[in-house]
C-alpha positions as CSV (number, residue, x, y, z in Angstrom):
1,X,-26.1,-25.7,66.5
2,X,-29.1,-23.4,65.2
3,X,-30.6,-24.9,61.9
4,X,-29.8,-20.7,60.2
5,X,-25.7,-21.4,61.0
6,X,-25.4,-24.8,59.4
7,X,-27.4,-23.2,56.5
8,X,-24.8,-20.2,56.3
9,X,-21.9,-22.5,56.8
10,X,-23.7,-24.5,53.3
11,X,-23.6,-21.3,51.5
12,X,-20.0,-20.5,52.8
13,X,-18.3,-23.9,51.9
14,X,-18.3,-23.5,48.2
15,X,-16.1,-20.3,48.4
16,X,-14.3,-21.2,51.1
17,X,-12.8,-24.7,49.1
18,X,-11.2,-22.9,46.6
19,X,-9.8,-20.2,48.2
20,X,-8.2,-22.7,50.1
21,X,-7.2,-24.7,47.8
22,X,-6.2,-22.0,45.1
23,X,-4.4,-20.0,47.4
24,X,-6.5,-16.9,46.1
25,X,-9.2,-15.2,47.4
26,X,-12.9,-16.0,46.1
27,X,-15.7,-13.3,45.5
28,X,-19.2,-13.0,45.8
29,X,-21.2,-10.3,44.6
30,X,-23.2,-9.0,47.4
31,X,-26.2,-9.9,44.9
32,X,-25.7,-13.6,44.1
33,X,-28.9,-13.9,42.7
34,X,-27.6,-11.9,39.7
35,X,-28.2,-14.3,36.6
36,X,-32.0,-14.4,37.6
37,X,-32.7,-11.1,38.3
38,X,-30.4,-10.1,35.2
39,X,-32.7,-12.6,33.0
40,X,-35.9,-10.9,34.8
41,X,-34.8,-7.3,33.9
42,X,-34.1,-8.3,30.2
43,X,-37.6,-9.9,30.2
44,X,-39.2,-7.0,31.3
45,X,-37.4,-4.4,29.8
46,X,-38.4,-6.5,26.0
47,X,-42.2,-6.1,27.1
48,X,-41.8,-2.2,28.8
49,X,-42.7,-3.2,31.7
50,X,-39.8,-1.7,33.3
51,X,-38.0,1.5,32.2
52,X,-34.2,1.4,32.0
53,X,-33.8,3.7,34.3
54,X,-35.3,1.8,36.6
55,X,-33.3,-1.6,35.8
56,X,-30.0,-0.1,36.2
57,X,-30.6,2.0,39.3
58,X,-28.7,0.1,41.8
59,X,-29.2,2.6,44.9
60,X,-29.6,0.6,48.0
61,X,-29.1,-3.2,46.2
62,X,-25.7,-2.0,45.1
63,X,-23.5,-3.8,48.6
64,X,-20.1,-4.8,48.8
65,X,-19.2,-8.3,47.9
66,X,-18.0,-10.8,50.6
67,X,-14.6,-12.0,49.9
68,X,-13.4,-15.5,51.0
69,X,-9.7,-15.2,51.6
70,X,-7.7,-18.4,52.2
71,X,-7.1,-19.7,55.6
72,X,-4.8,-22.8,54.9
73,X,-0.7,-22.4,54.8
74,X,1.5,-23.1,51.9
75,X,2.2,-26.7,52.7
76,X,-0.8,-27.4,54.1
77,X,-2.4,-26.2,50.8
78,X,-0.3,-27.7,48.3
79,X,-0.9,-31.2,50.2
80,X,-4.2,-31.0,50.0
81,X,-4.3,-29.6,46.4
82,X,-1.8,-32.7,45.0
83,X,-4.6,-34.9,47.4
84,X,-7.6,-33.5,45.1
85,X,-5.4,-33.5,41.9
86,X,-5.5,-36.9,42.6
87,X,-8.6,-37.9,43.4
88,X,-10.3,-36.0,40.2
89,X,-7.2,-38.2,38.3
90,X,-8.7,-41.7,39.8
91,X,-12.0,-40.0,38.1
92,X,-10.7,-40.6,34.4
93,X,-11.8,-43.8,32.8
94,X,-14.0,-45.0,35.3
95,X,-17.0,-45.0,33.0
96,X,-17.3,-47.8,30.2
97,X,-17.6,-45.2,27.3
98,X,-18.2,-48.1,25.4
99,X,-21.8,-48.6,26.6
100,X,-22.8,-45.2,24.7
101,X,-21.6,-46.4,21.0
């Protein structure tokens, strides 16, 4: 397999676990470097180096979001999501709390 589909298939997995699991569909804004570039446009905009205008004018950047939908039946996802349930309640007092008195 090409190195570029197992990277996309990375990038897919997160959304595609919980819509599985949840039942619901997951989405991701066509732009999922938002928080940066959100952080970079309040930077600028504090030392006018941008214009508003220019920060809030999505034209072209403005694209639909991808939408994970889930893929796994009802019994097949309430299995699985009592198996995780599970496995996250194992998780609970594993650590000897006591060592951080």
């Amino acid at each position: 397999m090409h190195i570029h589909l197992l990277l996309l298939r990375r990038m897919m997995l997160p959304m595609i676990l919980p819509a599985d699991l949840f039942g619901s569909p997951v989405i991701r804004p066509a732009d999922i470097e938002a928080t940066a570039l959100g952080a970079a446009s309040a930077a600028g905009l504090a030392i006018a180096v941008w214009k508003e205008d220019g920060v809030f004018f999505f034209g072209e950047k403005h694209k639909k979001a991808t939408i994970f939908r889930p893929t796994l039946n009802e019994e097949l996802r309430k299995k699985k999501a009592e198996s995780w349930s599970g496995a996250v309640q194992r998780t609970f007092n594993l650590a000897d709390l006591s060592l951080f008195k």
